[in-house]
N, CA, C and O atoms as CSV, one atom per row, in Angstrom:
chain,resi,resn,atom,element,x,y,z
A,1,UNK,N,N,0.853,-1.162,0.000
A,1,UNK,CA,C,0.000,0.000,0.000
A,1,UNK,C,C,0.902,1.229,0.000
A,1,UNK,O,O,1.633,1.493,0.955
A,2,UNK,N,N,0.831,1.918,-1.023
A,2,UNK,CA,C,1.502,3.419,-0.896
A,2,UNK,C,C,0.430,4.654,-0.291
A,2,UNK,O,O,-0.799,4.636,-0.232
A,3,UNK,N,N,1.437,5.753,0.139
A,3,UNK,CA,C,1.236,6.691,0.314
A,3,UNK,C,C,-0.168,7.175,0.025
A,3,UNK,O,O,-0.914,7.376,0.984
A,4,UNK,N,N,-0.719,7.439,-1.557
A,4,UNK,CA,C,-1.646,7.635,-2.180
A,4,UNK,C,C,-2.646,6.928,-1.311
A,4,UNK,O,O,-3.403,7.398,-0.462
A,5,UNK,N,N,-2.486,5.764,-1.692
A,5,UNK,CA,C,-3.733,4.511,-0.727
A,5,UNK,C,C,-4.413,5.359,0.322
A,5,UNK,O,O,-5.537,5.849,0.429
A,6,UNK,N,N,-3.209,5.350,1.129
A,6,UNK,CA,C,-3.422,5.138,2.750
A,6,UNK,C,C,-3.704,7.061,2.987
A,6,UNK,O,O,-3.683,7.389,4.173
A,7,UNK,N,N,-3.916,8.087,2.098
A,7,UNK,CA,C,-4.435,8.862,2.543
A,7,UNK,C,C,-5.998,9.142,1.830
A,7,UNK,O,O,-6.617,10.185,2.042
A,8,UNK,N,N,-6.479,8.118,1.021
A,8,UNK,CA,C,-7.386,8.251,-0.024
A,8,UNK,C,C,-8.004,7.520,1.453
A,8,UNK,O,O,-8.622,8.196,2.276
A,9,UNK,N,N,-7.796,6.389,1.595
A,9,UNK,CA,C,-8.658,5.344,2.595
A,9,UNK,C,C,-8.676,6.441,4.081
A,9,UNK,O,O,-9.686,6.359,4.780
A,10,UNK,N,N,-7.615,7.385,4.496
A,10,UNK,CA,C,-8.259,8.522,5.698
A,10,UNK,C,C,-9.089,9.078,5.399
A,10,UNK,O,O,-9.930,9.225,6.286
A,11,UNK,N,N,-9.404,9.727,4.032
A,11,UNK,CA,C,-10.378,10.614,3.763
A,11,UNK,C,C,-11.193,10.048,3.634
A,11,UNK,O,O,-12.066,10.536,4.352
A,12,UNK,N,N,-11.796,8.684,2.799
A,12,UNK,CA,C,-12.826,8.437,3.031
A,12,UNK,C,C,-13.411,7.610,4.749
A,12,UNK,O,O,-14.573,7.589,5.156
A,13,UNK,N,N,-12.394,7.122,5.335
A,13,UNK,CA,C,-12.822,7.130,6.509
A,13,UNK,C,C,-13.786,8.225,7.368
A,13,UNK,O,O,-14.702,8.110,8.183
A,14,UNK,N,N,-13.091,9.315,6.752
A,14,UNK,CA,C,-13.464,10.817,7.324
A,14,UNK,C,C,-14.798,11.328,7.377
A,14,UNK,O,O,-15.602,11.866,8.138
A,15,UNK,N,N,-14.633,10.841,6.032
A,15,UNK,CA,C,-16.172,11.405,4.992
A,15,UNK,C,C,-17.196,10.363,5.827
A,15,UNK,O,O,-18.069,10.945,6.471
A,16,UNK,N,N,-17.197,9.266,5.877
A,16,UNK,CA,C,-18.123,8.399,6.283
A,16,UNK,C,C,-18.504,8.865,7.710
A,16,UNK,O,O,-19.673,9.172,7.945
A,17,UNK,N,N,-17.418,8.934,8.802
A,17,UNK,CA,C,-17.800,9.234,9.800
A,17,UNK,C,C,-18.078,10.780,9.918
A,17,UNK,O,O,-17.967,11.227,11.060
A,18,UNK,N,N,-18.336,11.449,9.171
A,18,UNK,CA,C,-18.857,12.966,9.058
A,18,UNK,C,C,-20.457,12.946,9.274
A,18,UNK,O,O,-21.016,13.852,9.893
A,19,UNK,N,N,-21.351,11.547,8.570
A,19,UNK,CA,C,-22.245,11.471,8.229
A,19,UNK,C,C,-22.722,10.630,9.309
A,19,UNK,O,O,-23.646,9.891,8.970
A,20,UNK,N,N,-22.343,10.537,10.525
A,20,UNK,CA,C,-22.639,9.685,11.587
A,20,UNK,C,C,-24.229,11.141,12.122
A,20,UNK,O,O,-24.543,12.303,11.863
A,21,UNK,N,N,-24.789,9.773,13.093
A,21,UNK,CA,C,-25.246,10.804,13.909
A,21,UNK,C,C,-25.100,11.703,15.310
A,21,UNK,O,O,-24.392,11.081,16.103
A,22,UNK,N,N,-25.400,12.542,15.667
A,22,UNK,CA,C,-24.656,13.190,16.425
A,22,UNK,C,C,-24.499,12.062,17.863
A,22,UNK,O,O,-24.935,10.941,17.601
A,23,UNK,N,N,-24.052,12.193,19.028
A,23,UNK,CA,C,-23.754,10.781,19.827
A,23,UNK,C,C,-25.052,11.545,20.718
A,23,UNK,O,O,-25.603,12.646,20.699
A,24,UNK,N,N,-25.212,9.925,21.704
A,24,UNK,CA,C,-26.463,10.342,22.482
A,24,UNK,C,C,-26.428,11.156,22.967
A,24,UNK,O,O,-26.960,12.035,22.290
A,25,UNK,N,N,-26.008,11.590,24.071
A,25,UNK,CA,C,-25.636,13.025,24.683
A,25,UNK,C,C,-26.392,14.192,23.780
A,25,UNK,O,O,-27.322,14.934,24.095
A,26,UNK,N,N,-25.731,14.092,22.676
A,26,UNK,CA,C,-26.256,15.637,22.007
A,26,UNK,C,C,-27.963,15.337,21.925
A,26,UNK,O,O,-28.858,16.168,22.073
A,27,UNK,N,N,-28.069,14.157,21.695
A,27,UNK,CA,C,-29.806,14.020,20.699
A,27,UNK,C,C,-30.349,13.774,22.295
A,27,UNK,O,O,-31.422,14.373,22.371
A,28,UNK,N,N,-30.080,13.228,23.403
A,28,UNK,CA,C,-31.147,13.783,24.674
A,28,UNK,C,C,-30.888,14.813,24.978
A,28,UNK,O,O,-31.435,14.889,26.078
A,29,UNK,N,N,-30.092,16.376,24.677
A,29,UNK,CA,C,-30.237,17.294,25.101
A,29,UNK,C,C,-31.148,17.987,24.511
A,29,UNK,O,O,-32.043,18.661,25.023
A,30,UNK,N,N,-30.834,17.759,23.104
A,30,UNK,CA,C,-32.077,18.173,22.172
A,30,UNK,C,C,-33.084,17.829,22.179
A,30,UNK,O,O,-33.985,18.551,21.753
A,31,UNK,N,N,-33.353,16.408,22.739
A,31,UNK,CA,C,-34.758,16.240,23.313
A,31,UNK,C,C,-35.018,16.932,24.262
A,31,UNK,O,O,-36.106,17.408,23.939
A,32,UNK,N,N,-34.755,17.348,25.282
A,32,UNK,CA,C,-34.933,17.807,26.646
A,32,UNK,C,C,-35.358,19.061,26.247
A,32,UNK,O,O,-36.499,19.448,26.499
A,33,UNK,N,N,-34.336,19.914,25.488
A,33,UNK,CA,C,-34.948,21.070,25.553
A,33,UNK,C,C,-36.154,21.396,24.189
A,33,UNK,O,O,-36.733,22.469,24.013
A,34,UNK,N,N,-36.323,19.959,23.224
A,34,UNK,CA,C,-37.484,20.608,22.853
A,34,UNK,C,C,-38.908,20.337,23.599
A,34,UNK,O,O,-39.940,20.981,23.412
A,35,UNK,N,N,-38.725,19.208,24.513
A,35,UNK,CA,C,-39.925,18.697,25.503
A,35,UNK,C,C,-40.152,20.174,26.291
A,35,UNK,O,O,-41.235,20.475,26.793
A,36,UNK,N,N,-39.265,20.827,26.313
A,36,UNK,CA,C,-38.800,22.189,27.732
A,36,UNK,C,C,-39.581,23.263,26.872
A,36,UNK,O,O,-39.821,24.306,27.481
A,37,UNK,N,N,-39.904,23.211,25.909
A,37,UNK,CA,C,-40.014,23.936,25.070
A,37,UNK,C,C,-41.572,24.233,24.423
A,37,UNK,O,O,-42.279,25.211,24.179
A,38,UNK,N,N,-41.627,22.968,24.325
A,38,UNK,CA,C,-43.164,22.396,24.327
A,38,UNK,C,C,-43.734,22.495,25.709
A,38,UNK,O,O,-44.916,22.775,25.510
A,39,UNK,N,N,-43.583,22.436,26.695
A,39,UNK,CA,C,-43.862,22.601,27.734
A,39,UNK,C,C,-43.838,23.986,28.012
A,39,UNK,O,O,-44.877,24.239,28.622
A,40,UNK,N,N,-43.067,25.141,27.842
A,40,UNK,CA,C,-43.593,26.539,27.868
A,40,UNK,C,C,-44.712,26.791,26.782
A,40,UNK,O,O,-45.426,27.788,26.886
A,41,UNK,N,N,-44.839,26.087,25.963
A,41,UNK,CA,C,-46.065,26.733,24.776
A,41,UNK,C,C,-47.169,26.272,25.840
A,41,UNK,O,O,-47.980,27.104,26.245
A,42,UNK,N,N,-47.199,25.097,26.244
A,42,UNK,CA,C,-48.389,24.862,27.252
A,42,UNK,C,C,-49.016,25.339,28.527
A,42,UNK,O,O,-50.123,25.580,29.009
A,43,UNK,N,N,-47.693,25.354,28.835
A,43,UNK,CA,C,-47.698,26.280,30.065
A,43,UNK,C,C,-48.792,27.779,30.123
A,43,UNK,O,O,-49.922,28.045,30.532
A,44,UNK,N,N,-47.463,28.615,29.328
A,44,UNK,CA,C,-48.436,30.172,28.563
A,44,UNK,C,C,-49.829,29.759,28.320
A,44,UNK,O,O,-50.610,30.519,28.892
A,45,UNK,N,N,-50.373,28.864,27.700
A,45,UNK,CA,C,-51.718,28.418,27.224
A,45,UNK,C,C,-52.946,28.268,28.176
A,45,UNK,O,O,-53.954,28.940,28.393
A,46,UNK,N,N,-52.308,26.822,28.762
A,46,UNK,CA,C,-53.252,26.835,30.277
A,46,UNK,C,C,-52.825,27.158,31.417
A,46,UNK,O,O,-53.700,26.978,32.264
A,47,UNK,N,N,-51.794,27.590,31.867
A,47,UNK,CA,C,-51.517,27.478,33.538
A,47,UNK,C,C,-51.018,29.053,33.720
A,47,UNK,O,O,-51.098,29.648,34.795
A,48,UNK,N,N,-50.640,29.468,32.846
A,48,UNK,CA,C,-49.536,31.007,32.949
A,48,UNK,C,C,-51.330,32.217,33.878
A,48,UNK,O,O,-51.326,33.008,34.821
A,49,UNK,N,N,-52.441,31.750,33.006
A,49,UNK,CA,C,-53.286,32.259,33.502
A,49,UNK,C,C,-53.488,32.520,35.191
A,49,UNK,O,O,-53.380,33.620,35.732
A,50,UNK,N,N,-53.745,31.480,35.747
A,50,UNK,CA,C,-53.379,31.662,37.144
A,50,UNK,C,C,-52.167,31.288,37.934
A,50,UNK,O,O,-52.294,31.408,39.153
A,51,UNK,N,N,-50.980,30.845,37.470
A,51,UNK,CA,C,-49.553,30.609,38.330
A,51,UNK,C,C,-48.760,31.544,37.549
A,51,UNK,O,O,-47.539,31.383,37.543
A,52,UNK,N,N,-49.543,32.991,36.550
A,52,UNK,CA,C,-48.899,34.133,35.903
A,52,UNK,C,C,-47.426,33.077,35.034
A,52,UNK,O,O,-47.089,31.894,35.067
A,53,UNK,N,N,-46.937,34.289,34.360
A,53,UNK,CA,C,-46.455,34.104,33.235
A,53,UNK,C,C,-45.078,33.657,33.708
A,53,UNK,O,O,-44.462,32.623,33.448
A,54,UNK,N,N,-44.792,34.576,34.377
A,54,UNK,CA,C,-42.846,33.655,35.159
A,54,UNK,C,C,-43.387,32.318,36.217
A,54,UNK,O,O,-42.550,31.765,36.930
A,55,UNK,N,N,-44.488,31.983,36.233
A,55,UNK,CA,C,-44.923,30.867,37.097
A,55,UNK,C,C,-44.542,31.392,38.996
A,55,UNK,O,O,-44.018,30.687,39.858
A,56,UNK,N,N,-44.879,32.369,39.083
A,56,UNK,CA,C,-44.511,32.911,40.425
A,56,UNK,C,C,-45.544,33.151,41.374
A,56,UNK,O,O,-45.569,33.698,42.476
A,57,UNK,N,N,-46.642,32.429,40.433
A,57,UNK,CA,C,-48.389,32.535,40.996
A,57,UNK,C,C,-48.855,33.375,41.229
A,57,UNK,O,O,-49.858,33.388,41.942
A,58,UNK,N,N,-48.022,35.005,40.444
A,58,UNK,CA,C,-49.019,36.120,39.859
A,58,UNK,C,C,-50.094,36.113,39.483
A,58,UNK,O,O,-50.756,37.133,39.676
A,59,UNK,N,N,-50.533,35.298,38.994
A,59,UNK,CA,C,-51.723,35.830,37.983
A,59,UNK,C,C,-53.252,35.777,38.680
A,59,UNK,O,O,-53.476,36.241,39.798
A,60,UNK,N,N,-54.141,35.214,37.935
A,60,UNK,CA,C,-55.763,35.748,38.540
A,60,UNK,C,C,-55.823,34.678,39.851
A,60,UNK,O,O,-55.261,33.635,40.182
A,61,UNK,N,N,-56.496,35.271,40.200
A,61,UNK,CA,C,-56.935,34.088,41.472
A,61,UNK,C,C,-58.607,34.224,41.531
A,61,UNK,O,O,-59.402,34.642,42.372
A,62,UNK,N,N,-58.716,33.632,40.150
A,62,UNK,CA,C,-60.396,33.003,40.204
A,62,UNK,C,C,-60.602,31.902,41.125
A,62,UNK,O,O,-61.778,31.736,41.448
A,63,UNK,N,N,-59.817,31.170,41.590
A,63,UNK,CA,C,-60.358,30.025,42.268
A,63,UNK,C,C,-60.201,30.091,43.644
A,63,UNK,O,O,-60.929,29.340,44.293
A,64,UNK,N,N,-59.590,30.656,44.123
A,64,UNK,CA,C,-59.785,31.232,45.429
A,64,UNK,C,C,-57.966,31.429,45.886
A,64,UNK,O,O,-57.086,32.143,45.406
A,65,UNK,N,N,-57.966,30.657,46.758
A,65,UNK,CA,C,-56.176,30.741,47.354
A,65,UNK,C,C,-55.366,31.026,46.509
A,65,UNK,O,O,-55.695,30.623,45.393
A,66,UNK,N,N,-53.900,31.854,46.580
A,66,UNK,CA,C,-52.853,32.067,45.679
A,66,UNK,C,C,-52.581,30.887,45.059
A,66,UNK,O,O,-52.374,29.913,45.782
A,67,UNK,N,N,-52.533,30.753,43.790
A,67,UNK,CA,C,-52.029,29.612,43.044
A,67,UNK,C,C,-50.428,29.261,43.211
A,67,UNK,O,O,-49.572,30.122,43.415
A,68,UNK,N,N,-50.193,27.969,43.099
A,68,UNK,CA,C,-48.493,27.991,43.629
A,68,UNK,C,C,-47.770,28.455,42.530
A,68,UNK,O,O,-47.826,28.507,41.302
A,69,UNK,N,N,-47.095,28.757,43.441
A,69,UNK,CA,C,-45.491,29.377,43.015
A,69,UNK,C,C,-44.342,28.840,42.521
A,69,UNK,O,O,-43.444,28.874,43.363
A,70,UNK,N,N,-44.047,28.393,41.561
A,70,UNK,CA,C,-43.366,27.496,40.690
A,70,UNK,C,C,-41.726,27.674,40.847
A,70,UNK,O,O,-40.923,26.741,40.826
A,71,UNK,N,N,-41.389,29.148,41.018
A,71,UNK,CA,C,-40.071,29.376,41.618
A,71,UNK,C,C,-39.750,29.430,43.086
A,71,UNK,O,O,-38.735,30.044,43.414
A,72,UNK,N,N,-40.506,28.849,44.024
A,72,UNK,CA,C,-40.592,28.146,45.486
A,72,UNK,C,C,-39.871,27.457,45.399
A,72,UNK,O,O,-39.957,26.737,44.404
A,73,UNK,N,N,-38.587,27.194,46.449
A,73,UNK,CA,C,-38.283,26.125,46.957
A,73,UNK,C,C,-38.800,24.777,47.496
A,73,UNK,O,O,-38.287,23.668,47.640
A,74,UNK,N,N,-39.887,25.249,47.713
A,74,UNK,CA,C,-40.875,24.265,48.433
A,74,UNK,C,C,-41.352,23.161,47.110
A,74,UNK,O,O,-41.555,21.948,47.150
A,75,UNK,N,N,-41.438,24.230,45.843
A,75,UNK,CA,C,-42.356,23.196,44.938
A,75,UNK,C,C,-40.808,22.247,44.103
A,75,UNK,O,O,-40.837,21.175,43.499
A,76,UNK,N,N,-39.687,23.094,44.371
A,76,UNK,CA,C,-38.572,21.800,43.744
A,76,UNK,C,C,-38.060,20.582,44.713
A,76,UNK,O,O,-37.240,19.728,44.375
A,77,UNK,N,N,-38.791,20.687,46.147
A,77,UNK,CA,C,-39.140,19.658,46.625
A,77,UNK,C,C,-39.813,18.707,46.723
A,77,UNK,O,O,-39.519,17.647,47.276
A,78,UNK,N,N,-41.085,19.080,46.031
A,78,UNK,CA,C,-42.123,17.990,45.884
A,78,UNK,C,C,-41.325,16.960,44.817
A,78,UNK,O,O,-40.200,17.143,44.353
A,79,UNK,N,N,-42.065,16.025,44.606
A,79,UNK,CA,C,-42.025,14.546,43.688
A,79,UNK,C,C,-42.404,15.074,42.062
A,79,UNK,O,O,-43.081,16.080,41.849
A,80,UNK,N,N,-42.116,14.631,41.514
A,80,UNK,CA,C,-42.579,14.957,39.922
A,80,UNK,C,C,-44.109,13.346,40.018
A,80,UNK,O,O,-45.214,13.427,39.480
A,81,UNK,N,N,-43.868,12.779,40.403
A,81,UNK,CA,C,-45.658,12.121,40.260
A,81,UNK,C,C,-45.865,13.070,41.636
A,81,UNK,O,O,-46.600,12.323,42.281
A,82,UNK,N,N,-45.731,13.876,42.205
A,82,UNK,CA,C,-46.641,14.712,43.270
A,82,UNK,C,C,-47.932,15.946,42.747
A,82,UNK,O,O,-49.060,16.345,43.035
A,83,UNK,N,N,-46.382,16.231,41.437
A,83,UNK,CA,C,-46.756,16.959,41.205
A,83,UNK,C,C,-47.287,17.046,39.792
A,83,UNK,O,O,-47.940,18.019,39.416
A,84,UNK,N,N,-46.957,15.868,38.901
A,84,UNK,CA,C,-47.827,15.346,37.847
A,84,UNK,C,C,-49.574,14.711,38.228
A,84,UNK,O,O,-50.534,14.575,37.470
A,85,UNK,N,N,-49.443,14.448,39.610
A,85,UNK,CA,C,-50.849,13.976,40.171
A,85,UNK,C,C,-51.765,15.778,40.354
A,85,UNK,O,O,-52.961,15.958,40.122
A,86,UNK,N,N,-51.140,16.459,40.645
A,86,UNK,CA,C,-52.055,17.729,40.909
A,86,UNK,C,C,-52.386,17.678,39.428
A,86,UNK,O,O,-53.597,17.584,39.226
A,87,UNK,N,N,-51.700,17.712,38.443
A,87,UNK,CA,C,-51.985,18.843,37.258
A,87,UNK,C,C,-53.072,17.944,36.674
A,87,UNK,O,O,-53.963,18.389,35.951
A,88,UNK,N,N,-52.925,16.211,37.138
A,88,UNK,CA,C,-54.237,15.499,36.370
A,88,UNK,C,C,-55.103,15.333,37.104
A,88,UNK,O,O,-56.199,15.056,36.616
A,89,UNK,N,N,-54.965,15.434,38.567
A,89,UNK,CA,C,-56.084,15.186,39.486
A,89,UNK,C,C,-56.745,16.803,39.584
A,89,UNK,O,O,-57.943,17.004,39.387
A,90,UNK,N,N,-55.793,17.885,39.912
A,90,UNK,CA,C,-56.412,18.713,40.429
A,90,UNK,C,C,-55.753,18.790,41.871
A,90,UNK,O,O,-54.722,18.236,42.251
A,91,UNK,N,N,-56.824,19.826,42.750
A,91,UNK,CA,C,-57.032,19.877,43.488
A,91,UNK,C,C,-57.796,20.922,44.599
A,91,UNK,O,O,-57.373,21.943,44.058
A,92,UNK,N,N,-58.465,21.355,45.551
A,92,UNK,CA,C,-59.944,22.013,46.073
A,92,UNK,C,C,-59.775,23.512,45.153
A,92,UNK,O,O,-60.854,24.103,45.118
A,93,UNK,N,N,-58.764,24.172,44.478
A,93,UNK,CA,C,-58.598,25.153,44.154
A,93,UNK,C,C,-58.283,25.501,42.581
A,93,UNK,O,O,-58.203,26.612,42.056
A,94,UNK,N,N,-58.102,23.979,41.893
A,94,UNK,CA,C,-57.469,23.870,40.784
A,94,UNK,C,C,-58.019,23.008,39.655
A,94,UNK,O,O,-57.388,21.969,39.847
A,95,UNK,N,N,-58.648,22.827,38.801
A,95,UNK,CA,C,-58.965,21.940,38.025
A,95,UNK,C,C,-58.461,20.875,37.799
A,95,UNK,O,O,-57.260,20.880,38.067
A,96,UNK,N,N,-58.912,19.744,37.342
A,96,UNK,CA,C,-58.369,19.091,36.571
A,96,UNK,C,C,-57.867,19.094,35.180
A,96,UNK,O,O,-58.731,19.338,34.338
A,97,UNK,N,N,-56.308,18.813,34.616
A,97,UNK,CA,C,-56.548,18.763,33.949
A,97,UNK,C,C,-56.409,17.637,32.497
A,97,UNK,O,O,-56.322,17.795,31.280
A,98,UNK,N,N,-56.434,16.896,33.097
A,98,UNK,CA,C,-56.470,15.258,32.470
A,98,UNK,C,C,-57.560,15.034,31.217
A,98,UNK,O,O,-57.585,14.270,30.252
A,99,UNK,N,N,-58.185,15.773,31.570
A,99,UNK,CA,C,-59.073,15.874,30.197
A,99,UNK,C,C,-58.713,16.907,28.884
A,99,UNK,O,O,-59.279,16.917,27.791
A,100,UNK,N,N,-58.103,17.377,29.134
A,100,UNK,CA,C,-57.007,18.340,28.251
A,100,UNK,C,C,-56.332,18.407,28.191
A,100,UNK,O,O,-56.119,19.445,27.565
A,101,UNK,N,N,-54.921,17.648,28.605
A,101,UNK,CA,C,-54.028,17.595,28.597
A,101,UNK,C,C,-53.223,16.114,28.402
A,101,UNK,O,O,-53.055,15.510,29.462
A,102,UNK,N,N,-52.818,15.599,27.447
A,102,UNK,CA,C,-52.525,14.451,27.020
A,102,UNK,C,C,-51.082,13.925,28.331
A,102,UNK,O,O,-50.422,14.856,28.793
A,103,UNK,N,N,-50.729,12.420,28.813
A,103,UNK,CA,C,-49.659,12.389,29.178
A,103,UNK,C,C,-48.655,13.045,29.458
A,103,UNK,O,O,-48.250,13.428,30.556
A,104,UNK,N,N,-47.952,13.275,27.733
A,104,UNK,CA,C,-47.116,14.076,27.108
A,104,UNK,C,C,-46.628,15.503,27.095
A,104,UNK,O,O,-45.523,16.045,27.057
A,105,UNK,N,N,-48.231,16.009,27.153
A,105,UNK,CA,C,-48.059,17.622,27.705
A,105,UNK,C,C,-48.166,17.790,28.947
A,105,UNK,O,O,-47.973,18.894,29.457
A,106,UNK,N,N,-48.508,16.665,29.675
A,106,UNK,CA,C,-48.655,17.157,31.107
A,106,UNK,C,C,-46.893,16.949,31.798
A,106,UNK,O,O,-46.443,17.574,32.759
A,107,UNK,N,N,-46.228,16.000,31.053
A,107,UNK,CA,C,-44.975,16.407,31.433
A,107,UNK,C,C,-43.864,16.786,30.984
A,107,UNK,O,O,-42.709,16.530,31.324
A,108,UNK,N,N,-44.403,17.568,30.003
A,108,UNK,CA,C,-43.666,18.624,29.498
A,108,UNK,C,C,-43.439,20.060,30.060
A,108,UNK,O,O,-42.616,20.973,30.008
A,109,UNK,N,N,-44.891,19.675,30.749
A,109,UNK,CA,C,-45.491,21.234,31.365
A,109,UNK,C,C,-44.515,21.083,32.786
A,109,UNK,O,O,-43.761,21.961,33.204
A,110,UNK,N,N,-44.763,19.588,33.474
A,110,UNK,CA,C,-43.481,19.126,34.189
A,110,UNK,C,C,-41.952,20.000,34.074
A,110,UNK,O,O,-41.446,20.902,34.740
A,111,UNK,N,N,-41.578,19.306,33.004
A,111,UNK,CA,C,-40.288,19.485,32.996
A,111,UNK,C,C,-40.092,21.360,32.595
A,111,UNK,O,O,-39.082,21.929,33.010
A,112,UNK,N,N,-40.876,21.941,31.992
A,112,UNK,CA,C,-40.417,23.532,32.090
A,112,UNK,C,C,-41.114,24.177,33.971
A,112,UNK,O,O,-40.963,25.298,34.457
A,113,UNK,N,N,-41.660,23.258,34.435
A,113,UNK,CA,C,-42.453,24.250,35.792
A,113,UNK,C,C,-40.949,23.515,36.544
A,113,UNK,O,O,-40.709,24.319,37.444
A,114,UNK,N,N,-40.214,22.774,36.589
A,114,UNK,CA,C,-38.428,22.408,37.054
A,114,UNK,C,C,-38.092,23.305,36.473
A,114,UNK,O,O,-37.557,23.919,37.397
A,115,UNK,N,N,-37.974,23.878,35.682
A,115,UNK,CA,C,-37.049,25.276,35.261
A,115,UNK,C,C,-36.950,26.281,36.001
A,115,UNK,O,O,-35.924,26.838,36.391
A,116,UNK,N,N,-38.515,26.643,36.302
A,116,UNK,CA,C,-38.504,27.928,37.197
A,116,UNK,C,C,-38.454,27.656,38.596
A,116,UNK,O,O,-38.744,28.593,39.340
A,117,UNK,N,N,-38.113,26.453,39.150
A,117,UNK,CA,C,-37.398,26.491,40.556
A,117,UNK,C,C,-36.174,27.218,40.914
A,117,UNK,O,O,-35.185,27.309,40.186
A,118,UNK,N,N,-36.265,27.576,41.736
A,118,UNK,CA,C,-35.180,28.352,42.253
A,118,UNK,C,C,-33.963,27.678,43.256
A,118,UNK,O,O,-33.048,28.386,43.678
């Protein structure tokens, strides 16, 4: 094998692995943040209304008590099924919302209301 060969066979080594896909790492980050992402479109939609728009539980209080506060310490303590059970169960102040909200968006809405913990 000469010279020629053995840099024709690097380059196409090169070329081939150019066309790989990116390694896991990159493609679950990119999942994460488009789930994170999808989860603020939902958020703004149904919940920004009463836990307001930074999720700081600004907003209306049609239902009676301050709605929680999403950048609380208290709420990056709870459980994610604690707190995936409120958003489908409800609770005395809060709707349900399992009937509008598929699995999928409900923990999406999850994973961006972990964002605004503090």
């Amino acid at each position: 094998m000469n010279a020629t060969q053995i840099g024709l066979g690097l380059i196409l080594i090169a070329a081939v692995g150019a066309g790989q896909p990116p390694v896991y790492g990159q493609v679950a980050a990119e999942s994460e943040q488009a789930e994170m992402a999808k989860g603020k479109k939902v958020y703004a939609k149904y919940c920004a209304g009463c836990h307001g728009a930074a999720g700081d539980g600004g907003g209306y209080k049609l239902l009676g008590s301050d709605p929680a506060n999403f950048t609380s310490r208290s709420i990056k303590k709870k459980s994610d099924s604690a707190l995936l059970k409120t958003i489908h169960e409800g609770n005395p102040n809060m709707p349900s919302w399992k009937g509008r909200l598929s699995e999928q968006d409900s923990k999406a809405v999850l994973a961006y209301i972990r964002t605004l913990a503090k």
